[in-house]
C-alpha positions in Angstrom: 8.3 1.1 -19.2 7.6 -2.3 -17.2 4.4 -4.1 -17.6 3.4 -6.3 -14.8 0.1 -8.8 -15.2 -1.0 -9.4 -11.6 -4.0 -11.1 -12.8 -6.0 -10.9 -15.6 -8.2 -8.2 -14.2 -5.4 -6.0 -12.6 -2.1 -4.9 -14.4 0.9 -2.7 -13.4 2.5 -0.6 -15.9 5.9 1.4 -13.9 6.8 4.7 -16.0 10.4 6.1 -15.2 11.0 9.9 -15.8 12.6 9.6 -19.0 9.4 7.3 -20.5 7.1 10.4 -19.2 9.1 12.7 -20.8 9.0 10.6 -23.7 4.9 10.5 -24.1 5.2 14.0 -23.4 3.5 14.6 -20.3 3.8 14.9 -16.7 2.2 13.4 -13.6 0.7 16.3 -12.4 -1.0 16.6 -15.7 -2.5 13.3 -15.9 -6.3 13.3 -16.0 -8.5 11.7 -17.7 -10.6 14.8 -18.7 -7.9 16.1 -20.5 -7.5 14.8 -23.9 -3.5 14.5 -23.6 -3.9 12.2 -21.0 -6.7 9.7 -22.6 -3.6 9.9 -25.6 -1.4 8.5 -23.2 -3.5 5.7 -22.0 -4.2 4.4 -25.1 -0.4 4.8 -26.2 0.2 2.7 -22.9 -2.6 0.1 -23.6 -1.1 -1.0 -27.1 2.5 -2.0 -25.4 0.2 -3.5 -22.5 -1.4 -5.5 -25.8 1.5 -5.8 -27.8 3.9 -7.2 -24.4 1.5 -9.1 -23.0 -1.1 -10.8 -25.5 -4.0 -9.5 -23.5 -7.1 -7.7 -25.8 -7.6 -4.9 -23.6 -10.1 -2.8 -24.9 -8.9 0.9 -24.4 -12.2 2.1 -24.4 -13.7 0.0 -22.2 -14.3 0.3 -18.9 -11.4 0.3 -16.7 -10.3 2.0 -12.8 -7.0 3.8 -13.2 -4.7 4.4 -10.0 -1.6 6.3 -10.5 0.7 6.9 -7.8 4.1 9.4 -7.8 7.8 7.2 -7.4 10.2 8.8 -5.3 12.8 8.0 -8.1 10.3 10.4 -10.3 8.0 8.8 -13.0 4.7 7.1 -11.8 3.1 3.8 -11.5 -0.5 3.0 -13.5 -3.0 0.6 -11.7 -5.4 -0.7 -13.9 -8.0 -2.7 -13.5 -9.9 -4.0 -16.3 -13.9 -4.3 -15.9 -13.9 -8.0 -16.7 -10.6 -9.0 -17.5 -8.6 -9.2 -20.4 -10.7 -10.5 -23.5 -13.5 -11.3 -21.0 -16.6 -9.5 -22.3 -18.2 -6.6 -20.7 -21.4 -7.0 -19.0 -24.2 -6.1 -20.9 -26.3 -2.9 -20.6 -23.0 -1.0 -18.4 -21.9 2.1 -19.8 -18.4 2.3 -20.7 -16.7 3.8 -18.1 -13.2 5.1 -17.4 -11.8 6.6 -14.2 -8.1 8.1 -12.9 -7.4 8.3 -9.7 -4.2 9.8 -8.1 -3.0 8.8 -4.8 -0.3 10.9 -3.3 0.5 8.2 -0.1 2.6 5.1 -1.0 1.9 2.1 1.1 5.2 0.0 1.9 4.8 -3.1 2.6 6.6 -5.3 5.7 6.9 -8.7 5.6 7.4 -11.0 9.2 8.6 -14.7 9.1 6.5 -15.5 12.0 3.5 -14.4 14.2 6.1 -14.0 16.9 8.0 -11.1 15.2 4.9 -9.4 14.0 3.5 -9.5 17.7 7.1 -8.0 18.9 7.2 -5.4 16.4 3.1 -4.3 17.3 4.0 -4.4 20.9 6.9 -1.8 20.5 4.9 -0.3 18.5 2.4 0.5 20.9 5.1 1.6 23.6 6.6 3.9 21.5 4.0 5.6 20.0 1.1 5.6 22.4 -0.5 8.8 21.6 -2.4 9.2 18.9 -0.4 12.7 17.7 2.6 10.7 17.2 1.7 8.0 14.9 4.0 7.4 12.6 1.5 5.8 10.0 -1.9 7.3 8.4 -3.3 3.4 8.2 -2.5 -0.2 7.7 -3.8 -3.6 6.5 -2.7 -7.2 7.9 -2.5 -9.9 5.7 -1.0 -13.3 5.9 0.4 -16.4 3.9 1.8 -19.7 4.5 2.8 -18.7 7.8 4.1 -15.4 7.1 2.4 -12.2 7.9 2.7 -8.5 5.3 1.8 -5.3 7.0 0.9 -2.9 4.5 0.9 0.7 5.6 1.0 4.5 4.6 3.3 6.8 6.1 1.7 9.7 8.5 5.0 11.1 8.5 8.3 10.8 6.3 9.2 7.5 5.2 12.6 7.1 6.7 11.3 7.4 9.8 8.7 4.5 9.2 11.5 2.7 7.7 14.0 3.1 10.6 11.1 1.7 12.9 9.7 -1.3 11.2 12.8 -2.3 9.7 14.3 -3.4 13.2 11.1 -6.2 12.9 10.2 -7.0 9.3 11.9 -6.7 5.9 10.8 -4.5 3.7 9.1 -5.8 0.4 8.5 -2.2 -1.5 7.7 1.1 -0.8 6.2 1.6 -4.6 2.8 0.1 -4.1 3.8 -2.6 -6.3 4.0 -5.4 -3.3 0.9 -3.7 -1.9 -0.9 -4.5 -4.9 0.3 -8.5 -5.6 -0.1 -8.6 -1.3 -3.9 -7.7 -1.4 -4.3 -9.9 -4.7 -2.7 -12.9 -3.4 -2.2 -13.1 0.4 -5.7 -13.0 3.1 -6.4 -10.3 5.0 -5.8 -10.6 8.7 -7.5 -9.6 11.7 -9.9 -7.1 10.2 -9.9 -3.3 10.3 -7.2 -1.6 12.4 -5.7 -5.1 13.3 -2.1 -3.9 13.6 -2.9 -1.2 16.1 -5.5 -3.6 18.3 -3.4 -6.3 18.1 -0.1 -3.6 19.9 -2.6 -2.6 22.5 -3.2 -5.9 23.1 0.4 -7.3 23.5 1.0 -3.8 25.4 -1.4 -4.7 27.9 -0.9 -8.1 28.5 3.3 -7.0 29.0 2.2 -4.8 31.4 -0.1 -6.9 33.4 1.8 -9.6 33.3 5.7 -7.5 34.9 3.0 -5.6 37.4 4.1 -2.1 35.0 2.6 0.9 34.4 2.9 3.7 32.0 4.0 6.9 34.1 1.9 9.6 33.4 3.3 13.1 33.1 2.4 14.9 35.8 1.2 12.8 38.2 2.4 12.9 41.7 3.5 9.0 43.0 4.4 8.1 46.6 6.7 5.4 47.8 6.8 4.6 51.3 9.8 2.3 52.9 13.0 1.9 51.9 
């Protein structure tokens, strides 16, 4: 079991096969209707107390994300209404919610602006249509002149990885470097900013060598030699 404090409101807790096995349960069981499952929590939330110092009140309220490794296991997001031994706010019911996410977002990181616009643009040349997207969606953030793009796969990950690898270098592909990006790094460009930000570069390529996209079956004429 690794336990990772992101901040004092959001902690990581990465559970390997064996340490599944080992609370007796699987991650196709978790939920937190089932009483097995709110055993396991609280199981997991006295090492979070006991590694890490922090109070965290088990019964508190609290937003649970748990997401499937490849390697098998399962990683716990949790964040803590509050904080850790920050009081809850008065009057609100104590609350606690699991929610399992089946996409993993991998995160790419770019030295420059430069390679990130390179990497959009051929991004947008390879992929035009929208039936061969290789990613579901994507957020853009930046840091100290570097840029992350976080994204989830539409299709399998080595062929995301084969792409965006020829442009950026790859941070994780366990959510864990999604999770510290989005804490620590700003957002960039707003929704969708990766995919506006290709057609953009696309266009301005184009318009700029005099080239168009050939369109199947269309019919072009060239007179002279």
């Amino acid at each position: 079991m690794r336990i990772e404090a992101i901040t004092r409101r959001k902690i990581i807790v990465e559970l390997s096969a064996e340490d599944l096995s080992a609370l007796d349960i699987t991650y196709d069981a978790l939920d937190y209707a089932s009483v097995e499952t709110r055993r396991v929590i609280w199981v997991i939330l006295d090492r979070v107390r006991e590694t890490t110092g922090c109070d965290v009140d088990p019964s508190g309220q609290m937003l649970i994300d748990a997401m499937p490794r490849p390697t098998g296991g399962c990683i716990l997001f949790f964040t803590l209404h509050g904080g850790c031994a920050e009081p809850f706010s008065s009057g609100a019911p104590p609350r606690r919610t699991l929610r399992k996410r089946e996409q993993l977002a991998a995160a790419y990181e770019f030295p420059a602006l430069d390679a990130l616009l390179d990497c959009a643009g051929a991004y947008a040349r390879s992929f035009p249509d929208e039936a061969e997207q290789l990613i579901a969606q994507s957020e853009l953030y930046r840091s100290g002149g570097k840029y992350r793009l976080l994204l989830c796969p539409a299709q399998e990950m080595n062929k995301v990885q084969r792409f965006f690898s020829e442009y950026g270098s790859l941070c994780g592909e366990e959510g864990i470097a999604a999770c510290q990006t989005r804490e620590h790094w700003q957002p960039f460009g707003g929704e969708n900013a990766f995919a506006r930000l290709g057609r953009r570069t696309h266009i301005e390529a184009g318009e700029q060598t005099g080239i168009r996209r050939l369109c199947p079956g269309s019919v072009y004429v060239s007179f002279g030699g």
